[in-house]
C-alpha positions as CSV (number, residue, x, y, z in Angstrom):
1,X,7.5,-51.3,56.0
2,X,4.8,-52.9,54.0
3,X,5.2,-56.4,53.1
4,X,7.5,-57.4,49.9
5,X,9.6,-53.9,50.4
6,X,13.0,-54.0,50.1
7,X,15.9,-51.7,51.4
8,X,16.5,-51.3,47.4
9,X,13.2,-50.1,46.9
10,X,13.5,-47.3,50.0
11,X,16.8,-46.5,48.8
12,X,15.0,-45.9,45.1
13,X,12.1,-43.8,46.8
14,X,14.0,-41.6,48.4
15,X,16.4,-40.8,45.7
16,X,15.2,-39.5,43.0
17,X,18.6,-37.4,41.5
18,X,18.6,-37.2,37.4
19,X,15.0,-38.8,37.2
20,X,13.1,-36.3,35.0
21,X,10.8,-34.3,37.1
22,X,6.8,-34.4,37.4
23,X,4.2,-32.0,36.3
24,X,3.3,-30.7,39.8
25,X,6.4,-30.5,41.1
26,X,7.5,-28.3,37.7
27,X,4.5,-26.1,38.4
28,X,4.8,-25.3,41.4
29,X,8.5,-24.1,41.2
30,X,7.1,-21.8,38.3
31,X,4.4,-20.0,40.6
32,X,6.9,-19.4,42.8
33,X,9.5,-18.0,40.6
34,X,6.5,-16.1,38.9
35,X,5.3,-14.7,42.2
36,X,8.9,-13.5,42.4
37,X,9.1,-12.3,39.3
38,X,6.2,-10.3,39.5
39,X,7.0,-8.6,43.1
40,X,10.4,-7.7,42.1
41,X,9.3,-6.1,39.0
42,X,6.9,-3.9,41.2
43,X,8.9,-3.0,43.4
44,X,12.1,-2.2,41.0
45,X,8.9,-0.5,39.4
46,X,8.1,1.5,42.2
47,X,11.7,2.5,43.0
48,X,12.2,3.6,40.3
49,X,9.3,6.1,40.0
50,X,10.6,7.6,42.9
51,X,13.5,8.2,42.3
52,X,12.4,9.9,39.3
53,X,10.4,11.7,41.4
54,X,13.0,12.4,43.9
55,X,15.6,13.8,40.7
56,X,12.9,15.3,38.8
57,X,10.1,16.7,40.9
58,X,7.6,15.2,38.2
59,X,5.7,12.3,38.6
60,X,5.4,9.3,36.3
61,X,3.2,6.1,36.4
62,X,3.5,3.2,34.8
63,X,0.4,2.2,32.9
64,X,-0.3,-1.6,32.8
65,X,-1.6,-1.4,29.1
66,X,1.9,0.3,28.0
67,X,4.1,-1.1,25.6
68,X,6.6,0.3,27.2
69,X,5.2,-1.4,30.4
70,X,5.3,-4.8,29.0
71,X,8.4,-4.7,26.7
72,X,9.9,-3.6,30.2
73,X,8.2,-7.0,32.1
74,X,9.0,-8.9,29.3
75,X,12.3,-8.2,29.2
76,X,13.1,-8.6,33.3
77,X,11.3,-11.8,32.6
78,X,13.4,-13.4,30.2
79,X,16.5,-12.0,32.4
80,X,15.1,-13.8,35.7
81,X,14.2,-16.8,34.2
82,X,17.2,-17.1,31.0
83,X,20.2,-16.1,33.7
84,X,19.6,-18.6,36.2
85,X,18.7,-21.5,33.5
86,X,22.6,-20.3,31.6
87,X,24.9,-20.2,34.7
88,X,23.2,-23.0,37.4
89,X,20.2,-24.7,35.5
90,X,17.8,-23.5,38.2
91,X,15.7,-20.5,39.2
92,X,15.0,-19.7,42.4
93,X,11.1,-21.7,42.9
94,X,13.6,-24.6,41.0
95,X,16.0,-24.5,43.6
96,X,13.7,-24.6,46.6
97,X,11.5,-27.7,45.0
98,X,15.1,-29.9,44.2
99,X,15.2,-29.7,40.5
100,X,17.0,-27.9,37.6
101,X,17.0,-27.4,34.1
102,X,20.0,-29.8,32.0
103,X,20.8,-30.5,28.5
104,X,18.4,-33.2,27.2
105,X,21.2,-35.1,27.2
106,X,21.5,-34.6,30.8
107,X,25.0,-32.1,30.8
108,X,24.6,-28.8,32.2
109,X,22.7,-26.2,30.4
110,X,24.7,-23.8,28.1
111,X,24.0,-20.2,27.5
112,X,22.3,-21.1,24.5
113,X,20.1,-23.4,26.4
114,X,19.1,-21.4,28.8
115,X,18.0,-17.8,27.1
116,X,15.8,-20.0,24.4
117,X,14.2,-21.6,26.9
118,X,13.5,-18.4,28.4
119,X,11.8,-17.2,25.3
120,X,10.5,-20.2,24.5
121,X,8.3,-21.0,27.4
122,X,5.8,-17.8,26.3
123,X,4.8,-20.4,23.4
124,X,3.5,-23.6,25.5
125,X,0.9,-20.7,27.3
126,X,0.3,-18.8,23.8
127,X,-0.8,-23.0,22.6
128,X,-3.4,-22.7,25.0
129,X,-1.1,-24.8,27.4
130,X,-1.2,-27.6,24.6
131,X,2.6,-27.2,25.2
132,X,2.6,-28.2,28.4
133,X,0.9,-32.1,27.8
134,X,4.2,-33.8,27.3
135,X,4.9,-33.1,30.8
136,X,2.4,-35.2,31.8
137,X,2.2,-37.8,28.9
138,X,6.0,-38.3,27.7
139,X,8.1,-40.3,28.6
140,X,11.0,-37.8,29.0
141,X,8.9,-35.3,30.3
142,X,9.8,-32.3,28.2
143,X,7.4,-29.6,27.3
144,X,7.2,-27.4,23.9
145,X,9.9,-24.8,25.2
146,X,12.2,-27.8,26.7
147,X,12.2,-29.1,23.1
148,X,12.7,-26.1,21.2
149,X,16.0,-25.3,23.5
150,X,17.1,-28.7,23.4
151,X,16.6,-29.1,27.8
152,X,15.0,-31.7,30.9
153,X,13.8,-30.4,33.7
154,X,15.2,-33.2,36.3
155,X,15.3,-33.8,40.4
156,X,18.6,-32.2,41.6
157,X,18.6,-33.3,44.8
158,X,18.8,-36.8,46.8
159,X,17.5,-36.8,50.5
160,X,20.0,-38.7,51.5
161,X,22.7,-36.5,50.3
162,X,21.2,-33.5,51.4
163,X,20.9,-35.3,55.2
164,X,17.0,-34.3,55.1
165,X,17.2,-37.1,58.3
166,X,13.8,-37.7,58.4
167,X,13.8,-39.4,55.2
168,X,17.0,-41.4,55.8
169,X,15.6,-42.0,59.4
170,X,12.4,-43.5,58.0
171,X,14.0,-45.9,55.9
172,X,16.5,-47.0,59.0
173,X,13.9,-48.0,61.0
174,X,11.4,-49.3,58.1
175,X,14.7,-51.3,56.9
176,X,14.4,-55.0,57.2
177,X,17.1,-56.6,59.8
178,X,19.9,-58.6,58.3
């Protein structure tokens, strides 16, 4: 423990429940849940062109520049990412990093909340990710889309809560005696 650290200040560090959650940590929950989103849509994709096959005996491909295509993507997007916001405030990249999605008043998302968020988000990218700066400079944290559908995106879980020991460990043995 370095000098002039308290047990208070350990017991701070390593809960961080209902703080609002950082850029990096909010970006990298997305590329998972993008990587996910983008796998299941090519394999639901794929599935289902042979199936079609299997029924039909006539093959069909789904062309990348389609409308079709991306109304399709678009619309499994919003689904993956609007769902999960609605009923548990947290995808599943959000629920592997510890955060989650809440009212910005910190209750639970609503229905509401969560599918405007969902469509939303397209408009901090489309601002040439102009949307995305109050993540990094506000002091609440909350991007374009997190305004538009009144949401934080805050830390979920506490290490000591969730018994990850070798955080509770470390601050044991860093702890001062009494």
């Amino acid at each position: 423990m370095t000098h002039g650290t308290t047990a208070t200040d350990l017991t701070t560090a390593v809960s961080k429940q209902g703080h609002y959650a950082g850029a990096v940590t909010r970006l990298a929950a997305f590329v998972v849940d993008q990587s996910i989103v983008t796998t299941l849509f090519a394999m639901g994709s794929a599935i289902i062109t042979w199936l079609v096959a299997l029924v039909t005996s006539k093959a069909i491909s789904w062309d990348p520049n389609s409308l079709i295509t991306a109304g399709t993507y678009a619309l499994w997007w919003v689904l993956y990412f609007g769902y999960p916001w609605s009923v548990s405030g947290k995808t599943a990249g959000m629920a592997l990093l510890g955060i989650r999605v809440v009212k910005a008043d910190g209750s639970p998302s609503a229905t509401r909340n969560g599918v405007l968020r969902a469509m939303a988000l397209p408009l901090s990218f489309l601002t040439l990710g102009i949307g995305f700066i109050p993540i990094v400079t506000g002091r609440h944290r909350r991007a374009l889309h997190d305004k538009i559908a009144g949401t934080a995106v805050v830390y979920s879980w506490d290490a000591r809560g969730a018994r990850w020991r070798f955080l509770a460990r470390q601050q044991e043995v860093e702890a001062p005696a009494p």
